[in-house]
Structures are given as structure tokens and as C-alpha cells.
C-alpha positions, 0 to 999 in steps of 0.5 A, spaced: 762 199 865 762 198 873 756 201 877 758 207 881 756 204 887 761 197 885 766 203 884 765 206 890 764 200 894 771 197 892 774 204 894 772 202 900 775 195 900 781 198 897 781 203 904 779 198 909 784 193 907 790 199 908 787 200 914 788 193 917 795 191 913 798 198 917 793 199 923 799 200 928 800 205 925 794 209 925 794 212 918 791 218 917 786 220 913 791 224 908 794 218 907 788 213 906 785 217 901 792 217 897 791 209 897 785 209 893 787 216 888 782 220 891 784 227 895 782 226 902 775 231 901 772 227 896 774 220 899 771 223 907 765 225 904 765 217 900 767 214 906 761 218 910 756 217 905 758 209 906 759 208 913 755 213 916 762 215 920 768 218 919 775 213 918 777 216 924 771 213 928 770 207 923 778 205 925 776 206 932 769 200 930 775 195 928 781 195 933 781 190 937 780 194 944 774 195 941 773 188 939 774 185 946 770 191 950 763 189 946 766 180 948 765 184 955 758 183 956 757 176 952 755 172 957 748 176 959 748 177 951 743 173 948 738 173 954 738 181 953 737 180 946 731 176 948 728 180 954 727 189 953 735 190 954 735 191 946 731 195 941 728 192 935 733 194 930 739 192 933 734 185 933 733 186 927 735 179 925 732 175 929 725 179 929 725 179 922 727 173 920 726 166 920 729 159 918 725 153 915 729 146 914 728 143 908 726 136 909 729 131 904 725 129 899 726 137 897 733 137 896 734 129 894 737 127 887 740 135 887 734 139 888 730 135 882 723 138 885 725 144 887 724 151 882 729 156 884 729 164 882 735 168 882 738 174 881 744 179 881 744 185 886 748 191 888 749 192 896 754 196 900 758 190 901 759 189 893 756 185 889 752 180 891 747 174 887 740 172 892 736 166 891 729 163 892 725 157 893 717 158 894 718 158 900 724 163 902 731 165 901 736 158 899 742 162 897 746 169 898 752 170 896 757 175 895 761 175 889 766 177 884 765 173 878 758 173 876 758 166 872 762 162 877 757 165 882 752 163 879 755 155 878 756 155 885 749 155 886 747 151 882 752 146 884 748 145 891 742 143 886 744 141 881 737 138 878 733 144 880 730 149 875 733 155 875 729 161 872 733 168 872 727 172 876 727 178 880 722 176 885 718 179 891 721 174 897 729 177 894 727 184 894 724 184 901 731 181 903 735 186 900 731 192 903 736 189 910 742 194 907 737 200 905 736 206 911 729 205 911 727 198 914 719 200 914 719 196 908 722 190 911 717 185 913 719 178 915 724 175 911 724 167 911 730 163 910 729 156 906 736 153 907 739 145 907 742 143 911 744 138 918 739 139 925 746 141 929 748 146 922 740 149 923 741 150 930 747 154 929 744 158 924 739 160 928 744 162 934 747 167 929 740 170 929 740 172 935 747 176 936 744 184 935 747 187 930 753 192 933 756 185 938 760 181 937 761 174 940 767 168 940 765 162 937 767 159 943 761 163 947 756 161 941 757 154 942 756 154 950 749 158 948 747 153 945 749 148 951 755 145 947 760 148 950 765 144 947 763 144 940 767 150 938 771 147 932 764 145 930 760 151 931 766 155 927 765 149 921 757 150 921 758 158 921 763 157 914 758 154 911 752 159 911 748 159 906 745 166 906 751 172 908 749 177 911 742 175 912 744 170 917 750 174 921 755 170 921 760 176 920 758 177 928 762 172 930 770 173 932 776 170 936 777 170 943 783 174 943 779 180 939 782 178 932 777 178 927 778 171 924 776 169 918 770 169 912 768 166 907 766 172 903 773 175 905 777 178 911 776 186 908 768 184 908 767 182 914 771 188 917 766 193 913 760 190 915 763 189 924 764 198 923 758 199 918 753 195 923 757 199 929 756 207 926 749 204 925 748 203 931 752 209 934 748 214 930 742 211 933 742 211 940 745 218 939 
């Protein structure tokens, strides 16, 4: 049987993906509440509870117009993240988290030296499996299928030793969906990966949470401004959803763009991060 919080989450997904297939249209709450056999009563207060906001405002999170008005400011972006401009939580990545390459004789001959702890978790994004060297977070992932999750962790080390455990170093890294972040102490992240791949990664941490940058604009803050083709290949392949923001980073245009976890995920996480921050500069 599904976990009520699978259900509830797939109500969500269910209704996010309606409102994005008849946006012009501007559905109203009777409406959407129909899409997911619920009466529009129970499906505001699930919503709420989820989000934070109202369907009506977290449509508002995740039009287009809104989209280009947080593209606005992109340029002073980054160096007002780095100054005072910003507070800790919309800083929350790149305060908290932290990234270790790791170095070849690590990950060489499928990861033969290398003991990896695992383990499957609930998130207000779905399902998700989380994966951990001594060192930090390797691996994190959303997921609908649980043995074909796990195969494909397994896939990138193949000669690794696995153990199904739920570790410390897991659980501080999931305490980033929870409400209370006064239990989140830093988070180190073990990642394999290219130099130029790591330096995207860690330029992901630096976009707040609740803004939005183009991929363009990312690679020109890491002074490589034609390398937008590039920036949006080493940003699919993030090993660490969520963690690493990479849902932050959409088209010029104000679109969207893709996700590897899904287009209807990403869109959850652009209007959950965007009532969150609303709520706390209220």
C-alpha cells in the first residue's frame, strides 16, 4: 500500500500537470480539484498543506510572466547572493552545502574502493533514494520504480560495496524538505564528475532559492559565456536532485525547459521554493 504522503504528492503531480497542460486557460479550483477526485474543500486544504499557498497564487509562482520578472535581476544575481542582499534561507544551498570531487583512484575500476550506504526515502516531491560514501552524499535521486532506482546507482559504481543503511550524512541531507531547518548542519556532497562538470555544480549553488537564472546566464557567470550548450549538458547530469538546484535554471524565454526527474517535478519545486520564500518575508 502507498504511503499517504505518495498519494498526496501524486494528487499534486496529478494537478500541477493539468494546470500546466491548460494554463491559458486559467482553471479554476473546482476545476482542478475534479482532475484529482477530490471536492474542491479537501483538495485546498491538501494543496495548502503541500505548498504552503493557495492553487491560485502557486499558479501565479509558475506562469511565465512570473518566471521573466525573477530573469529580471539575473545580472546582480550572484554577487547579491554572495554579499548581505540575501537571507540565510533563500542561501540555503550554498551556506550549507559543499562539494568534494572525488579523485581517481576513488572512483577507478567501478568504484572497487568505495563503500556506499543507500537508502529509499519520502519527500514533498515523491519518492526519492539517497546514497552516501564516508565522505558525502554521492547519489540522489527521485524515483518511480524502486529496483530500477537502485540499478542505476549501482550502474555508475559497479564495484562498489553496497549496504542498504540509513546513515547520519542521509538524514541531514533530507532534513532540507522538512520546515525546521535548525537541525540542518552542513551537508557534503561526494560527487564524480569532470573539473568543468564540478564548476557548474558548484554555480548551481549559488542561485537562491525562490530565483530562477537562464542557462545562458549561468555560464557567463562562470566566465564562459559561450558555453550554454555545455552548461545545460553538465546540469542534466547532476548526480544530487534537489541538493544541487539545478531545477532553478530555466529558458531565456521564461519557459520552463527540461528536467531530468520530470517537467511536472520541476514545476513543484519552482512554486514550493517560491511560497516558501513568500511566506517568509511576510
Amino acid at each position: 500500500m502507498k504511503a499517504q504522503e505518495e498519494i498526496n504528492y501524486n494528487r499534486i503531480a496529478d494537478a500541477i500537470s493539468y494546470i500546466r497542460a491548460n494554463y491559458k486557460k486559467q482553471p479554476g479550483l473546482e476545476e482542478i480539484a475534479e482532475t484529482v477526485n477530490l471536492s474542491p474543500f479537501h483538495f485546498q486544504r491538501l494543496f495548502s498543506d503541500w505548498a504552503g499557498t493557495t492553487p491560485k497564487r502557486f499558479l501565479q509562482y509558475i506562469s511565465i510572466g512570473h518566471a521573466k520578472e525573477m530573469l529580471k535581476d539575473n545580472q546582480s544575481l550572484f554577487n547579491t547572493a554572495l554579499e548581505t542582499g540575501l537571507s540565510g534561507t533563500s542561501r540555503l544551498h550554498d551556506l550549507f552545502i559543499n562539494i568534494e570531487g572525488m579523485t581517481p583512484g576513488e572512483y577507478k575500476n567501478g568504484g572497487e574502493h568505495l563503500q556506499i550506504n543507500y537508502s529509499f526515502a519520502e519527500s514533498p516531491f515523491g519518492n526519492i533514494i539517497v546514497a552516501a560514501t564516508p565522505k558525502g552524499i554521492c547519489h540522489m535521486a527521485f524515483y518511480d520504480d524502486q529496483p530500477a532506482a537502485l540499478a542505476n546507482l549501482q550502474a555508475k559504481f559497479p564495484a562498489a560495496r553496497y549496504q542498504q543503511m540509513f546513515d547520519m550524512q542521509q538524514q541531514n541531507a533530507l532534513y532540507i524538505f522538512s520546515h525546521d531547518w535548525s537541525k540542518l548542519s552542513q551537508v557534503k556532497l561526494h560527487l564524480k564528475g569532470t573539473e568543468f562538470q564540478l564548476k557548474v555544480w558548484e554555480a548551481l549553488l549559488k542561485i537562491p532559492m525562490g530565483k530562477l537564472v537562464t542557462y545562458g546566464n549561468l555560464a557567463k557567470q562562470m566566465q564562459n559565456p559561450n558555453a550554454s550548450r555545455a552548461v545545460g549538458t553538465a546540469i542534466g547530469d547532476n548526480p544530487v536532485a534537489f541538493l544541487i538546484p539545478c531545477h532553478r535554471v530555466i529558458q531565456s524565454s521564461g519557459a520552463l525547459g527540461g528536467y531530468h526527474w520530470g517537467l511536472d517535478r520541476k514545476t513543484a519545486m519552482i512554486g514550493w521554493e517560491a511560497a516558501k520564500m513568500d511566506i517568509e518575508f511576510k
